[in-house]
TORSEVO-560535 format. One record per residue: residue in three letters; x, y, z of N, C-alpha, C in turn; residue number from 1. Coordinates in pm, whole numbers, plus 32768, in hexadecimal, padded with zeros to 4 digits. Layout:
# TORSEVO-560535
[pt Ala, [X, Y, Z], [X, Y, Z], [X, Y, Z], NUM]
...
END
This chain:
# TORSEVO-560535
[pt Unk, [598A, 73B8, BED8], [59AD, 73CF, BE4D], [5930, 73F5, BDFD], 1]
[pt Unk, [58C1, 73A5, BE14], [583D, 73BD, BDAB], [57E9, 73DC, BE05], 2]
[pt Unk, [578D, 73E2, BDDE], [5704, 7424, BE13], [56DE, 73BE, BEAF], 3]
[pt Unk, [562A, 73EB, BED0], [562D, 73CF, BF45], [55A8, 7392, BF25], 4]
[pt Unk, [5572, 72F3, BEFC], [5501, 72BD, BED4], [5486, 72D1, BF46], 5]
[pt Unk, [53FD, 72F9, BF3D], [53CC, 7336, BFC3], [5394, 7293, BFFE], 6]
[pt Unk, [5369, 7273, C057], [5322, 71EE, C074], [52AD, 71D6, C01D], 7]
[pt Unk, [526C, 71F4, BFF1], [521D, 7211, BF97], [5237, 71AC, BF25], 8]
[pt Unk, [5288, 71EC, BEF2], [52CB, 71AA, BE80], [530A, 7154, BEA4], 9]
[pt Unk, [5351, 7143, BF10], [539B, 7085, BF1F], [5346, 705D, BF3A], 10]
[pt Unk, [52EA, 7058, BF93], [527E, 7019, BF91], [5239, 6FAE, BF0D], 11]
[pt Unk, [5206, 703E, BEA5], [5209, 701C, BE33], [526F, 6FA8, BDB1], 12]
[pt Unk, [52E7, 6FDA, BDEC], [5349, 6FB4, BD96], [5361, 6EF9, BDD9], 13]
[pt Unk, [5349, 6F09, BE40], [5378, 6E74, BE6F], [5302, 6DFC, BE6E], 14]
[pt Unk, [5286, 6E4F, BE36], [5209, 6DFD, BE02], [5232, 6D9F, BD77], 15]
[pt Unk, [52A7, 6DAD, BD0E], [52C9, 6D92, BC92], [5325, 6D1A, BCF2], 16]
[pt Unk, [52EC, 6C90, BC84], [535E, 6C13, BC9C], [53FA, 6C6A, BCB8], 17]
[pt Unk, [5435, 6C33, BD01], [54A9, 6C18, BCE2], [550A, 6C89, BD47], 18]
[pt Unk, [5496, 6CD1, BD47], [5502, 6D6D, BD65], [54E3, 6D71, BE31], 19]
[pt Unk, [556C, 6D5D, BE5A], [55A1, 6D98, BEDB], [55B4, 6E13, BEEB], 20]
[pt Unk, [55D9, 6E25, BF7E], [5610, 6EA4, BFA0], [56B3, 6EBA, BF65], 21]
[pt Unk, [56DD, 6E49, BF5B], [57A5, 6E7B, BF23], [575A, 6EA8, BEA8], 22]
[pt Unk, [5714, 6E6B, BE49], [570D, 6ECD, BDB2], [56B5, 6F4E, BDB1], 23]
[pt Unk, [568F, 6F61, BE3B], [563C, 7019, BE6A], [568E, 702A, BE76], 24]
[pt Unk, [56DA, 7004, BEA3], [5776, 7062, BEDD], [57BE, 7084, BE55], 25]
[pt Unk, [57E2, 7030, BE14], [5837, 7065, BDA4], [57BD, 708C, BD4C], 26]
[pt Unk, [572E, 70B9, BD18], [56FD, 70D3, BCBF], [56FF, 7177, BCFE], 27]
[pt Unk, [570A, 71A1, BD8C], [572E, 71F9, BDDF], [57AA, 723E, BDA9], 28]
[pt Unk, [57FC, 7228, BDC1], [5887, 7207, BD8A], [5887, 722D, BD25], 29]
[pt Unk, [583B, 7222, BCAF], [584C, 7251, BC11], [580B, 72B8, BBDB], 30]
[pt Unk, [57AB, 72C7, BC69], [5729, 7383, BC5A], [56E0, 7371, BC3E], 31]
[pt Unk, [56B6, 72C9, BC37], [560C, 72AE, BC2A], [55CE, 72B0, BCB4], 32]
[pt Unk, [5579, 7321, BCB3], [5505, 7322, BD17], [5469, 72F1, BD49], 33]
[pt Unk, [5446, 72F6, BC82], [53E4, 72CF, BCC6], [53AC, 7233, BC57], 34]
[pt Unk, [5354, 7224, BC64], [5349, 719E, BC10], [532F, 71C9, BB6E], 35]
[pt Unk, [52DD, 723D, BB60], [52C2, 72A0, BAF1], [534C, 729E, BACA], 36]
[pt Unk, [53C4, 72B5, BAEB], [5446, 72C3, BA9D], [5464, 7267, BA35], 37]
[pt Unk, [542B, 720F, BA4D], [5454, 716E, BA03], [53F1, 715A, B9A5], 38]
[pt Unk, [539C, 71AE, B99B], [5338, 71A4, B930], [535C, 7199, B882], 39]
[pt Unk, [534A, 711C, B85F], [53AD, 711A, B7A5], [541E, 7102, B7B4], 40]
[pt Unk, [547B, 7104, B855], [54F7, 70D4, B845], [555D, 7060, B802], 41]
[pt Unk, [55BE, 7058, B7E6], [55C5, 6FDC, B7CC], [5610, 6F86, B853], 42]
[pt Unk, [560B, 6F25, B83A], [5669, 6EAC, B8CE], [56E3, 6ECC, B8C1], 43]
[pt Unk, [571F, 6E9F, B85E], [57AB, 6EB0, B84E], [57CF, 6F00, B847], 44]
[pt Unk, [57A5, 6F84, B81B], [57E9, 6FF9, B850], [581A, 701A, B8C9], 45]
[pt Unk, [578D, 7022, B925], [5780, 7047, B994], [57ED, 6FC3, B9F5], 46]
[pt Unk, [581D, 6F31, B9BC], [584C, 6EF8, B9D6], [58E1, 6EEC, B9E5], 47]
[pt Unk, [58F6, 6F51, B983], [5980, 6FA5, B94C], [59A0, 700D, B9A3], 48]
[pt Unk, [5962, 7049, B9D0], [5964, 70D5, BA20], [5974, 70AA, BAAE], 49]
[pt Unk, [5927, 7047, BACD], [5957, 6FD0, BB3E], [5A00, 6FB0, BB59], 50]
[pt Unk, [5A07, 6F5F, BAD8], [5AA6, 6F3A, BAD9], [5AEA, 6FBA, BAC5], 51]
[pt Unk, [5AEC, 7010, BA70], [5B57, 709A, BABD], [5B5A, 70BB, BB0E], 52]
[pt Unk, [5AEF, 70BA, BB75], [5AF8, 7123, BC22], [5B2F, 70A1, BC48], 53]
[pt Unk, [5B15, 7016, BC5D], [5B79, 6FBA, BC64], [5C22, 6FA7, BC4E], 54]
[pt Unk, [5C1D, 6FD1, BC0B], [5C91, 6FCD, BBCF], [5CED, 6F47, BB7D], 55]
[pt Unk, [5C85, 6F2C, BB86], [5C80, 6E6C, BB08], [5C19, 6E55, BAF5], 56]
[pt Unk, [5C18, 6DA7, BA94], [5B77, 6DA9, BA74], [5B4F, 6D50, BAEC], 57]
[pt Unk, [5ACB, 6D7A, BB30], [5AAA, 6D5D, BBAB], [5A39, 6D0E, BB95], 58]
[pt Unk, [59B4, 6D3C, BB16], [5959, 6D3A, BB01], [5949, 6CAC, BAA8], 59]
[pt Unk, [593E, 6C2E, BACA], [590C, 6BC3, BA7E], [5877, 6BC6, BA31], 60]
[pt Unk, [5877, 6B5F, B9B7], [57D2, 6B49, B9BF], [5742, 6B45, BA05], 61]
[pt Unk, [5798, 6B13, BA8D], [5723, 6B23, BACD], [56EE, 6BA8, BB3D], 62]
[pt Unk, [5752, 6BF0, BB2B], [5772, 6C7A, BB44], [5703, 6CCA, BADB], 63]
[pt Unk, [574A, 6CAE, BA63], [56ED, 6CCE, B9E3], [5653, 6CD3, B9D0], 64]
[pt Unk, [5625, 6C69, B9F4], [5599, 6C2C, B9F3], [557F, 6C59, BA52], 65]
[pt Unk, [559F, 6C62, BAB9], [554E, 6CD2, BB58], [5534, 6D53, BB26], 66]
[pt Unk, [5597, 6D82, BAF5], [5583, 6E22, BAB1], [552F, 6E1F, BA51], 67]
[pt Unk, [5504, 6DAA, B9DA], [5499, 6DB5, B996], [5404, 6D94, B9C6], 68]
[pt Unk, [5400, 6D48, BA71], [53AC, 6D4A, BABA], [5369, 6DE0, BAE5], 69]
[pt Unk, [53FA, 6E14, BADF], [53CA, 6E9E, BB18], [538F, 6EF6, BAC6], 70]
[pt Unk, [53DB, 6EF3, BA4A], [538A, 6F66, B9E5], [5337, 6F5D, B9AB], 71]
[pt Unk, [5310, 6EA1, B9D2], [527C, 6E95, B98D], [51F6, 6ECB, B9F1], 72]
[pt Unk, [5249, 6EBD, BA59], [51A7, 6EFF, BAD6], [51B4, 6F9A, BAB6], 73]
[pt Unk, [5227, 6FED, BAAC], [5241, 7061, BA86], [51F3, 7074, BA0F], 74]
[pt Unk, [51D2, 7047, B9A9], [51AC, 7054, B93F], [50E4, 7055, B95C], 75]
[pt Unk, [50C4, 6FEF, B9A4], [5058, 6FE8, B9D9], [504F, 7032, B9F5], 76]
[pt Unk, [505E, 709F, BA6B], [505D, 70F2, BAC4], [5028, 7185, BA50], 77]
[pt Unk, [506A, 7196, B9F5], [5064, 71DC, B984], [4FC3, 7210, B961], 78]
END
């Protein structure tokens, strides 16, 4: 469905608390590639976009807070 994250970047991406390979898979899933995508993002958005390719809400708080794990190293990265 979405893009194709290179190792590189999971690599990268699974350095941030919280974040597994199931949320590479669905951040995959939504056409984020690389960690640069998430740069200024917000959580809940991107938490939202989660629960639609889901097709319910899938994404809890602590779902939430992994993704703000993530866009804060994303933001670093900057």
């Amino acid at each position: 469905m979405g893009g194709v994250i290179s190792e590189d970047e999971r690599k990268s991406m699974l350095r941030a608390h919280s974040i597994g390979p199931k949320m590479i898979h669905y951040l995959e899933d939504i056409g984020i590639e690389r960690l640069a995508d998430l740069e200024g993002a917000d959580p809940h958005q991107i938490a939202m976009r989660i629960d639609m390719l889901v097709g319910r809400k899938h994404m809890n708080s602590l779902g939430v807070a992994a993704l703000r794990n993530l866009i804060e190293l994303a933001n670093t990265k900057a």
